[in-house]
C-alpha positions as CSV (number, residue, x, y, z in Angstrom):
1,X,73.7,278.9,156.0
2,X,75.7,275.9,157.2
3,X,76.9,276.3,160.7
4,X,80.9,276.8,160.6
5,X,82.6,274.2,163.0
6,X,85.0,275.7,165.8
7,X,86.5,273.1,167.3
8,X,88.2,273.6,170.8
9,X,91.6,272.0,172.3
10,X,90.2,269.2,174.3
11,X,87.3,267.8,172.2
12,X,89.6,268.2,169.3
13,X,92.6,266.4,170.3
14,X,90.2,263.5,171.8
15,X,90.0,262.2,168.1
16,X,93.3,262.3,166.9
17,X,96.3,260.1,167.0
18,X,100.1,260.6,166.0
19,X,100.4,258.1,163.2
20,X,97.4,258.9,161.4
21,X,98.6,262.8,161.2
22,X,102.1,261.5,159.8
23,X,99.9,259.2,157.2
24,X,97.8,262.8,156.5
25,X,100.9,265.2,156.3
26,X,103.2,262.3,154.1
27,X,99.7,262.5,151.8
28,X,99.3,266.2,152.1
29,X,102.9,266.6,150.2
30,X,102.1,264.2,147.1
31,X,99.5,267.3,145.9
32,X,100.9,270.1,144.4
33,X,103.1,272.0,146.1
34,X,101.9,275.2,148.8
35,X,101.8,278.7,147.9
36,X,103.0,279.8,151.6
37,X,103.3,283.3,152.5
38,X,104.9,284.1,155.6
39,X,105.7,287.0,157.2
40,X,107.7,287.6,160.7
41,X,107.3,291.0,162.2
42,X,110.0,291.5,165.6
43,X,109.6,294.4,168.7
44,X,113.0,293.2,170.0
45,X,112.4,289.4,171.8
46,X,108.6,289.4,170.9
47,X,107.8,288.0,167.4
48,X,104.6,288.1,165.1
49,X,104.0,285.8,162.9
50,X,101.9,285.7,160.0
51,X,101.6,282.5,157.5
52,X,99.4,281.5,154.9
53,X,99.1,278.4,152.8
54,X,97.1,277.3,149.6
55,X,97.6,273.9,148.2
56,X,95.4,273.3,145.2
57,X,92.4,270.6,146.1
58,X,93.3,270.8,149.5
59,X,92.6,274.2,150.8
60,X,93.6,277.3,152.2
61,X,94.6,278.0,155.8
62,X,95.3,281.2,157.5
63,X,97.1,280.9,160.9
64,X,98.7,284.6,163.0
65,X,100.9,283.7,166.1
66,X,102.5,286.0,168.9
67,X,105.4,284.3,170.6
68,X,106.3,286.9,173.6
69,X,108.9,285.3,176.0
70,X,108.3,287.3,178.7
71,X,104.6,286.6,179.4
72,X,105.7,283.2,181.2
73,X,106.9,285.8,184.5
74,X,103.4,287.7,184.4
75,X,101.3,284.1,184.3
76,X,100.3,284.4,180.6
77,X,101.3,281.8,177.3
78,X,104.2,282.5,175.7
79,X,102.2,281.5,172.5
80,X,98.7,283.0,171.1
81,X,97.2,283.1,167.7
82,X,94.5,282.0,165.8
83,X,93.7,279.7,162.1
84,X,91.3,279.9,160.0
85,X,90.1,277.0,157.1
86,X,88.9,277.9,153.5
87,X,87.3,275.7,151.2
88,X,89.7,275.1,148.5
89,X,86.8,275.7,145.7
90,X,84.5,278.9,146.8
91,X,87.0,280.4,149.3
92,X,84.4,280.7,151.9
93,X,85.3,279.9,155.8
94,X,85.3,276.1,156.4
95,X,86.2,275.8,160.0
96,X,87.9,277.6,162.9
97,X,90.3,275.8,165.1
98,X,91.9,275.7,167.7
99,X,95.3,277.3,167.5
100,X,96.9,275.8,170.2
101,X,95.8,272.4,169.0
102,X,97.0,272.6,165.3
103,X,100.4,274.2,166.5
104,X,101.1,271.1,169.5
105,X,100.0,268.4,166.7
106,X,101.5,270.2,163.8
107,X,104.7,271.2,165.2
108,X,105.2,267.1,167.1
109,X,104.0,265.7,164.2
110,X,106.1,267.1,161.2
111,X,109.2,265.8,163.6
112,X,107.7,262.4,163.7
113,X,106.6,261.8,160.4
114,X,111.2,262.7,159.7
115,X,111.8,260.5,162.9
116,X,109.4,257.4,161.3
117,X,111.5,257.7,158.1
118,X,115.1,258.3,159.3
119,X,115.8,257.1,162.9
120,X,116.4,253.4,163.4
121,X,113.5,251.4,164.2
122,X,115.3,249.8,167.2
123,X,116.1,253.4,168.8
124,X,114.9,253.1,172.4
125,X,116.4,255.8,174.3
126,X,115.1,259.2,173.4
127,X,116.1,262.4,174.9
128,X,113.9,265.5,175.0
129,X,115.4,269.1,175.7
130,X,113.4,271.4,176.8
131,X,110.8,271.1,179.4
132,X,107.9,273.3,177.9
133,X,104.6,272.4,176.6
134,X,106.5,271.1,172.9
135,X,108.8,268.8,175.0
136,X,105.0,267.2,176.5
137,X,103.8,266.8,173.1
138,X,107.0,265.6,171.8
139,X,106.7,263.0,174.5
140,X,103.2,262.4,173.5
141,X,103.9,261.9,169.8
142,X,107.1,259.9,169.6
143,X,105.7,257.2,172.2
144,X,102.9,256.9,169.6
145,X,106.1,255.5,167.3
146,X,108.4,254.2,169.7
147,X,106.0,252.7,172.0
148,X,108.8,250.7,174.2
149,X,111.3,253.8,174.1
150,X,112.8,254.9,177.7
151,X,112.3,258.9,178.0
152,X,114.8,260.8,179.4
153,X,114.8,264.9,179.9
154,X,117.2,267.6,180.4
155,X,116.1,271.2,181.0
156,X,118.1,274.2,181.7
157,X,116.1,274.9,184.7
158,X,115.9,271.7,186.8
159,X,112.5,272.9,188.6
160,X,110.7,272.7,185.5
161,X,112.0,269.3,184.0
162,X,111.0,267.9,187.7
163,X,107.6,270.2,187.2
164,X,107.1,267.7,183.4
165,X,108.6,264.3,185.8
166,X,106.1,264.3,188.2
167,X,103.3,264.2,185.1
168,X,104.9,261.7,183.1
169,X,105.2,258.4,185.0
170,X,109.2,256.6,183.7
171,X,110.3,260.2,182.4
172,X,114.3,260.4,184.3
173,X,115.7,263.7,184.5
174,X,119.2,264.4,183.1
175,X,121.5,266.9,185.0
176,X,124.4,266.5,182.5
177,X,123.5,267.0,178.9
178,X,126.7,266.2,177.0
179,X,126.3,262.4,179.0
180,X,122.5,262.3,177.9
181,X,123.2,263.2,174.4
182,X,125.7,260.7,174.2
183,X,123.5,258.0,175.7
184,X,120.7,258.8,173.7
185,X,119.7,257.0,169.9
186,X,116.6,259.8,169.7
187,X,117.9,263.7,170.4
188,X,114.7,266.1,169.9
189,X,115.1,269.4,171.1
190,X,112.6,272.1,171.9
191,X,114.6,274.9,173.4
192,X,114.1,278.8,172.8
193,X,118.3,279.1,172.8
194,X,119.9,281.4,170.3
195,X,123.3,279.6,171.4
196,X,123.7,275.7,170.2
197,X,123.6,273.7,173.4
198,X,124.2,270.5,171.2
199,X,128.0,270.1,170.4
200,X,128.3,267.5,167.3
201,X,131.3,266.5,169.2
202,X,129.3,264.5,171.1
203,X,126.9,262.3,168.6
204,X,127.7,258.9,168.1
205,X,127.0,256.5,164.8
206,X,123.6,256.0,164.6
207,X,122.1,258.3,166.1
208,X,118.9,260.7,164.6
209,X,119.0,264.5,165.8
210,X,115.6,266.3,165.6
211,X,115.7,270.2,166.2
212,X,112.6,272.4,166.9
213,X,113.1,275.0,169.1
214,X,115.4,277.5,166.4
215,X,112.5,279.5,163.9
216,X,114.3,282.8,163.8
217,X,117.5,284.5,162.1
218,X,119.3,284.4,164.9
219,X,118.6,280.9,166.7
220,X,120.6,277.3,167.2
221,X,120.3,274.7,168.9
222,X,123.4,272.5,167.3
223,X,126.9,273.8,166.5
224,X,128.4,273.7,163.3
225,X,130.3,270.4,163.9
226,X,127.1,268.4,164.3
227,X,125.3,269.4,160.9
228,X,128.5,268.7,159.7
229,X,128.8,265.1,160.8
230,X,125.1,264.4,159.7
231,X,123.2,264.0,156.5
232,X,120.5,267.0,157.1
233,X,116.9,267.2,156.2
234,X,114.6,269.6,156.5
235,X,111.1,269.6,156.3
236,X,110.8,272.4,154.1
237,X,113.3,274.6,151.8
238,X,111.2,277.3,151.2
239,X,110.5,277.8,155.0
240,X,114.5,277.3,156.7
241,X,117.2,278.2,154.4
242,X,116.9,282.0,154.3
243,X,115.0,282.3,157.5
244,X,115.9,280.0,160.5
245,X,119.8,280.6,161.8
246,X,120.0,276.9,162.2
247,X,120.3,276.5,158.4
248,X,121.0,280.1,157.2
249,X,123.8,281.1,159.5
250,X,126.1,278.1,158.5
251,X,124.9,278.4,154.8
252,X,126.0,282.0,154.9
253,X,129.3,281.6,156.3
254,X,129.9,278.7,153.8
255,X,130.6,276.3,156.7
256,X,127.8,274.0,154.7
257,X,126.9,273.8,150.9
258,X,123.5,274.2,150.0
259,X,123.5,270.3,148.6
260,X,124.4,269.7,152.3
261,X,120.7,269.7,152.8
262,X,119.6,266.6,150.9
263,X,115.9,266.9,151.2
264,X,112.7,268.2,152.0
265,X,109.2,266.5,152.4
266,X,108.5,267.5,148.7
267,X,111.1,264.4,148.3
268,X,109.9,262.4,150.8
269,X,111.2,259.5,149.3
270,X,114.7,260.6,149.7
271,X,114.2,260.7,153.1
272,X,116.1,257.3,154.1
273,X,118.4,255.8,156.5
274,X,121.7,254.5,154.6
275,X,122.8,252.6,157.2
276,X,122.7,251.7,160.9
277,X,125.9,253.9,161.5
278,X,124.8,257.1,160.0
279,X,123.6,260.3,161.8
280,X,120.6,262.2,160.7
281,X,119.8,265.4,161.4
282,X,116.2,267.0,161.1
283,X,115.0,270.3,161.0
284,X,111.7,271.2,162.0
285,X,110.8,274.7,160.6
286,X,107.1,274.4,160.4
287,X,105.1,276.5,157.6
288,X,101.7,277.4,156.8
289,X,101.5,274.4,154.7
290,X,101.6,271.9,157.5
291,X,99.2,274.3,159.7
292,X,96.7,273.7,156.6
293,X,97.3,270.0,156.3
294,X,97.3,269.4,160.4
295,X,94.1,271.6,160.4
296,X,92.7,269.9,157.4
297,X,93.1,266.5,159.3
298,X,91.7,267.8,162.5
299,X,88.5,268.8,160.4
300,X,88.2,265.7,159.1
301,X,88.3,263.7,162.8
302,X,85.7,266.4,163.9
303,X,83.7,264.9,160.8
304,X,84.0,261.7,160.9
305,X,85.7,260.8,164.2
């Protein structure tokens, strides 16, 4: 019996890099599209999620997350879970990895591979909210793209943005977020926030918005006027509208049309910049799909890196 790889965080991570994942999940949506079942199970602010993925001659990935806000104050992740790999042919157990690793490189990655596509290529001044591990790896992964970019960070509680400073050398801390927003041609934003912190109000022509943080019902990180002033993508249709509030509550309400959403990565060659003046807007929602195709490329570093 063939030994089944588990590969860990650190000698995982060693052999991957930010471009080749975009290359790997851009490729990953040219096959037919995922079967995805997810399902979100809530016990008031903790969350279970559940989310499969088959993609026919790709594979099958299995990935279970607990998101508990609270464990921060008692010294535990916010975060834990687990994924598992299946061959795509004989369904038997290919690999086990890392969750941590596939959810940082999945989650930074499906942003960047939008960010490659729709924010200008001059952009040099990107702002990250929220000072958590995402807000690292979204540091990570964008100065993989935007290599001479100037980083600046704006967290709701100062300690922690200075706690993400002091181990990122050039990272300058925002007090005032309206000013940084304004300032900034990159806005990505990792936040837990169920109210939008980002008023559209205060984008300018140009600019590209990428939003994490939102993945339940009740969640936003931007206000109504800001989806409304940009052209809006999304990575996935079958994993936002009808599940995230970032998409759903305005949808609902009718604030938004459902052709205000213009594309997902199954149209990946929709997703371009019209002009220098525009704003685009991102939505991150994640999905088992990309868990499977992040995983899949993990796999194949572990193999051959």
């Amino acid at each position: 019996m063939t030994d089944i790889p588990m590969i860990p965080f650190a000698e995982g991570e060693a052999l991957l890099d930010w471009i080749g994942l975009t290359d790997a999940l851009a490729a990953g949506h040219d096959l037919p599209k995922a079967e995805i079942g997810d399902t979100f199970l809530y016990r008031g602010d903790d969350t279970l999620l559940s989310r499969a993925a088959w993609i026919d001659g790709l594979g099958i990935a299995v990935k279970s997350a607990t998101v508990f806000p609270g464990n921060p104050s008692k010294g535990a992740p916010m975060i834990n879970g687990g994924l598992n790999l299946y061959d795509d042919a004989d369904g038997t157990l290919s690999a086990i990895v890392d969750f941590h690793l596939v959810t940082k490189w999945k989650t930074a990655g499906d942003s960047l591979l939008a960010a490659r596509r729709l924010a200008r290529p001059d952009s040099r001044d990107i702002l990250i909210v929220g000072a958590g591990n995402q807000g690292r790896a979204l540091h990570a992964a964008y100065s993989a793209a935007f290599p001479d970019a100037r980083f600046t960070l704006w967290n709701r509680t100062r300690a922690n943005a200075e706690a993400m400073a002091d181990e990122i050398p050039g990272l300058q801390i925002a007090d005032d977020l309206e000013n940084a927003v304004r300032a900034a041609d990159i806005v990505t934003c990792a936040t837990m926030s169920t109210d939008p912190l980002i008023r559209g109000d205060w984008l300018r022509p140009g600019q590209h918005i990428d939003l994490i943080g939102a993945y339940r019902p009740d969640m936003r990180e931007v206000d109504d006027t800001a989806l409304l002033r940009a052209r809006v993508f999304v990575d996935s249709f079958d994993t936002t509208v009808g599940h995230i509030g970032e998409i759903d509550i305005p949808l609902k309400a009718g604030t938004i049309p459902r052709d205000h959403l213009i594309a997902d990565y199954y149209a990946l060659d929709r997703f371009t910049r019209a002009g220098d003046t525009e704003i685009t807007l991102f939505k991150n929602g994640g999905g088992a799909h990309l868990d499977l195709m992040t995983a899949l490329y993990i796999l194949d570093r572990w193999r051959n890196g």
